[in-house]
C-alpha positions in Angstrom: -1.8 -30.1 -27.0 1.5 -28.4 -25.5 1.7 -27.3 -22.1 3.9 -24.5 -20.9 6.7 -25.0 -17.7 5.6 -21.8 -16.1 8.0 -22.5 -13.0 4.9 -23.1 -10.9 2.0 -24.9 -10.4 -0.1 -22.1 -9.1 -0.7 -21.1 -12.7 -0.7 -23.8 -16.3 -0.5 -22.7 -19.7 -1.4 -25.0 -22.6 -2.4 -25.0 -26.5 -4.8 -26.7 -27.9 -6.4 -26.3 -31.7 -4.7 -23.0 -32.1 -6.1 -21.5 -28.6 -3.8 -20.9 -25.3 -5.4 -21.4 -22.4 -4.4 -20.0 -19.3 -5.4 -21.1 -15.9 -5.0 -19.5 -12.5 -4.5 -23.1 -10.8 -4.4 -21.7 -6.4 -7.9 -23.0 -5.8 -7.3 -23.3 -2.0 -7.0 -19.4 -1.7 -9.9 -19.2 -5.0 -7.3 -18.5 -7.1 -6.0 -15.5 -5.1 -2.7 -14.2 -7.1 0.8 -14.7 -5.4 4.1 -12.9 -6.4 5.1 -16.2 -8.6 1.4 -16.0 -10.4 2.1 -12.9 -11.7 5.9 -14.1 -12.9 4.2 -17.4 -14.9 1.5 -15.2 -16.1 3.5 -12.9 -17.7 6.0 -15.6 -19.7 2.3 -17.6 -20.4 1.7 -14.4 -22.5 4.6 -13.5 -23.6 5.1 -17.1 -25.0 2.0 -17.0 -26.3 2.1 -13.8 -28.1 5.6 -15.4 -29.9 3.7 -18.4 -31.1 2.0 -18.2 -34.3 0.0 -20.8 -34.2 -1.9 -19.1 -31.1 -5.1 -17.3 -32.9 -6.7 -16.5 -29.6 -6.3 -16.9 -25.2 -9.0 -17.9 -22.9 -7.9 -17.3 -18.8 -9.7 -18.9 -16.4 -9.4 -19.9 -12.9 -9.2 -23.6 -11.4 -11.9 -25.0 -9.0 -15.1 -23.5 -10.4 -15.3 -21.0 -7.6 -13.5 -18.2 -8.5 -11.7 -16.4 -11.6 -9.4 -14.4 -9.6 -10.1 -13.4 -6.0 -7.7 -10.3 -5.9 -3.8 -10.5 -4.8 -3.4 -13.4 -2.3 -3.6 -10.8 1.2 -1.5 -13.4 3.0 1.8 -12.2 1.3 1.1 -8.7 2.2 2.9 -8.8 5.4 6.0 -10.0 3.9 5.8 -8.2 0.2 3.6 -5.7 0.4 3.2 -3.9 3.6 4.2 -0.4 3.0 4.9 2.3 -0.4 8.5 0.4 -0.4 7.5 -2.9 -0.5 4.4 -1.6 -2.6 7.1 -1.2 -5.7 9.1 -4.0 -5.8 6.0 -5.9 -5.3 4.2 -3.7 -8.5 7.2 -4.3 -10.7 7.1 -7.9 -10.2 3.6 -7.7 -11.3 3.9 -5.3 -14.1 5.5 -8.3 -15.9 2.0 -10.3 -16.1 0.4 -6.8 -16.8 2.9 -6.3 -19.4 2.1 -9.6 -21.3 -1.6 -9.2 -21.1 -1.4 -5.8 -22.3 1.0 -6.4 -25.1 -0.9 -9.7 -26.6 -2.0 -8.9 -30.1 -4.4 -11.7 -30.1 -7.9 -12.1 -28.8 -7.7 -12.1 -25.1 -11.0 -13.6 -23.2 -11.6 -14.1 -19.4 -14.4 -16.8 -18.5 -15.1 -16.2 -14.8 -17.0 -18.5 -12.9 -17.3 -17.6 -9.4 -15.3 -14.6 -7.4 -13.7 -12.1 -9.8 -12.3 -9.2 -7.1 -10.2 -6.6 -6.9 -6.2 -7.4 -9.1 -9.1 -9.7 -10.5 -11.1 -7.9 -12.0 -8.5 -5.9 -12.9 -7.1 -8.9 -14.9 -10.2 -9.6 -16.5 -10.5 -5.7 -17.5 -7.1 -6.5 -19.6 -9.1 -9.0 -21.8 -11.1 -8.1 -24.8 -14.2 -10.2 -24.3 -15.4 -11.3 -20.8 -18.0 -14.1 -20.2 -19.2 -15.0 -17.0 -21.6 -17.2 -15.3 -24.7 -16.5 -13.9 -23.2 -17.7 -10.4 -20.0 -15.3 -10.8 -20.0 -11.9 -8.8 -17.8 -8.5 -8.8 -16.5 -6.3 -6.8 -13.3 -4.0 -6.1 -12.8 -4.0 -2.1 -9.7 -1.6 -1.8 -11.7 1.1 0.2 -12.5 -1.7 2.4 -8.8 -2.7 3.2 -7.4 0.6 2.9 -5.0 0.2 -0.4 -5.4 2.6 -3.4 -6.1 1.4 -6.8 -3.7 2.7 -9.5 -4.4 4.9 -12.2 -4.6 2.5 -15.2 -6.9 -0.1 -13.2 -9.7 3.5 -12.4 -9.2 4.5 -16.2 -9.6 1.0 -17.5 -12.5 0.3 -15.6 -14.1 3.7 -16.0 -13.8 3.4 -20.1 -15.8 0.0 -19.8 -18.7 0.9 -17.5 -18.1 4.6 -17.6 -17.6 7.0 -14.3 -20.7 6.8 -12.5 -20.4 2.9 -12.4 -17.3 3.2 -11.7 -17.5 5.4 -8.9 -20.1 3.3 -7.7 -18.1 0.5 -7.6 -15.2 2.3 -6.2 -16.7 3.8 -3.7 -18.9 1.1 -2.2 -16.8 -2.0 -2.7 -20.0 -3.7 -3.2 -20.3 -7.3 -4.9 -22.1 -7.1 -8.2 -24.2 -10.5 -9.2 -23.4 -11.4 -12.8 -26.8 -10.4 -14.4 -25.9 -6.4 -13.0 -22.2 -6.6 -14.6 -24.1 -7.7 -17.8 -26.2 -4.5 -17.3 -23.9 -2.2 -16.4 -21.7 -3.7 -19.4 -18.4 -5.0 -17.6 -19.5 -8.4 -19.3 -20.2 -9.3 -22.6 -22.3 -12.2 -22.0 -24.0 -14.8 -19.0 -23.9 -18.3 -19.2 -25.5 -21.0 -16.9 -22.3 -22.1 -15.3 -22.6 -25.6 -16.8 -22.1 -24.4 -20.5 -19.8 -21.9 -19.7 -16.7 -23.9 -20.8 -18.2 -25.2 -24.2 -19.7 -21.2 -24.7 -16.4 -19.8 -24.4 -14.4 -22.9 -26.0 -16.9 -22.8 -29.1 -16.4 -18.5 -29.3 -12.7 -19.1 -29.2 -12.2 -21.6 -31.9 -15.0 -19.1 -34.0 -12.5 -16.6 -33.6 -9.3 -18.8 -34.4 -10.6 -20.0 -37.4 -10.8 -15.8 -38.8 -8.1 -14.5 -40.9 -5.6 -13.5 -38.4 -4.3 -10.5 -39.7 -8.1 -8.9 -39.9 -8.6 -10.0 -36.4 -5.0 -7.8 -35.1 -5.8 -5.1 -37.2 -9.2 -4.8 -35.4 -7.6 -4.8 -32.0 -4.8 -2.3 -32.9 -7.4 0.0 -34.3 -9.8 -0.5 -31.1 -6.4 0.0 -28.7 -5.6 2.9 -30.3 -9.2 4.4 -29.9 -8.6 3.3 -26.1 -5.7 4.9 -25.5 -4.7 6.2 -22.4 -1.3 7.9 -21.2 0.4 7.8 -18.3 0.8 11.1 -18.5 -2.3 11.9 -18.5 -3.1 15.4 -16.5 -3.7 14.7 -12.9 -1.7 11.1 -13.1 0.9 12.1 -11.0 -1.1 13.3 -8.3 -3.0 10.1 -8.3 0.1 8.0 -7.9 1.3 9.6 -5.0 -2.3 9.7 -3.3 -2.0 5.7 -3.5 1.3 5.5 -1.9 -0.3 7.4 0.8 -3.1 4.7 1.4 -0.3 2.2 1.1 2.0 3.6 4.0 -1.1 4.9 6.3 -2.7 3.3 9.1 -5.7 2.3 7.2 -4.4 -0.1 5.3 -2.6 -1.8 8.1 -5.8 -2.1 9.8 -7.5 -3.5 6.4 -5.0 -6.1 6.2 -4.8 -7.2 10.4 -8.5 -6.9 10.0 -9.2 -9.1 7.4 -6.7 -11.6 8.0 -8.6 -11.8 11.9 -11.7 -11.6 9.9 -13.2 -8.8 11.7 -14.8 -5.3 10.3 -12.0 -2.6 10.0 -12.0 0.5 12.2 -10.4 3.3 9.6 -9.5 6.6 11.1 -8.4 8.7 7.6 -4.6 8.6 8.8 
């Protein structure tokens, strides 16, 4: 076993028997992602990727309540409270995006409890999800006011396809595990004491595979999933979201849920 020095203890990296396990350690906030998560999440991955004797990754979250409850909302005020902030914040985070996306090896999320909003969008970057039965989904941007970026939509709308996606878009409803099986943004559900040993056994099944036959499956399957960012109608998405981020909306969704109260959105 070899454990990583991420540079904080909000997230722990560590390999054992040829998997790296990754674990999103903030359980007072479920696991909520601060600015120096997404910094030790990215060199977990990148680190990860260099090592050869990595076959496959498993992220999880600490606490047994949550995978990843979204981006910690108390740091909005401070790093991410308008389009500005919005960027520096985004290219902070690209790094961990960065590192999930460019991992050549088998990347699996076991969720156990909350998995919402940056999230789910974490879990969306792995190639197998597992969840159990007590875990539940949702995307509540259109209940703070933010916009959701380009590549989060399109990832999320290849897995479930549009009308899911629009579904959960649009309502920023919770779904209960056994409907994310359905609806096929899970590959499995576990009773939440065999999820561990489930996804432990699955990993070391696909660490002892020939490793090159294992990356040239996921290169082929990435390149059938490929999206641009150039993609017609990309642009004009972008600058829609910057909008949510510097309108009055969204700093009524954030006052409003740090107070805890229902938001009162006016469409400006």
């Amino acid at each position: 076993m070899s454990a990583l020095d991420l540079g904080t203890p909000r997230i722990l990296a560590e390999v054992r028997d040829g998997v790296g396990w990754i674990t999103f350690n903030h359980p007072e906030r479920r696991n909520a992602m601060s600015l120096d998560m997404w910094q030790g999440l990215g060199i977990a991955a990148e680190a990860f990727e260099r090592d050869p004797a990595v076959r496959a990754v498993v992220m999880h979250g600490a606490g047994g309540k949550a995978f990843v409850s979204g981006a910690d909302i108390s740091e909005f005020e401070q790093h991410r409270a308008d389009a500005a902030q919005k960027k520096t914040y985004d290219e902070i985070a690209a790094r961990g995006h960065a590192g999930l996306a460019a991992l050549s090896k088998p990347l699996i999320a076991m969720i156990d409890g909350y998995c919402v909003g940056g999230g789910l969008a974490i879990a969306l970057a792995a190639d197998v999800r597992f969840a159990s039965a007590s875990s539940r989904f949702a995307i509540p941007a259109a209940r703070l006011g933010l916009g959701y970026d380009y590549r989060g939509v399109a990832a999320l709308a290849r897995l479930v396809g549009p009308s899911v996606a629009k579904d959960i878009l649009f309502s920023a409803r919770f779904l209960e595990a056994e409907e994310a099986l359905r609806v096929g943004l899970v590959n499995g559900v576990v009773e939440g004491g065999q999820l561990g040993e489930h996804v432990a056994a699955y990993a070391a099944q696909i660490a002892a595979n020939a490793p090159l036959t294992v990356h040239a499956a996921k290169q082929a399957l990435r390149a059938f999933e490929h999206y641009s960012d150039g993609a017609p109608g990309a642009d004009a998405v972008a600058a829609l979201v910057l909008r949510c981020f510097d309108s009055d909306d969204y700093r009524e969704g954030r006052r409003a849920f740090l107070a805890k109260r229902q938001p009162q959105f006016q469409g400006r």
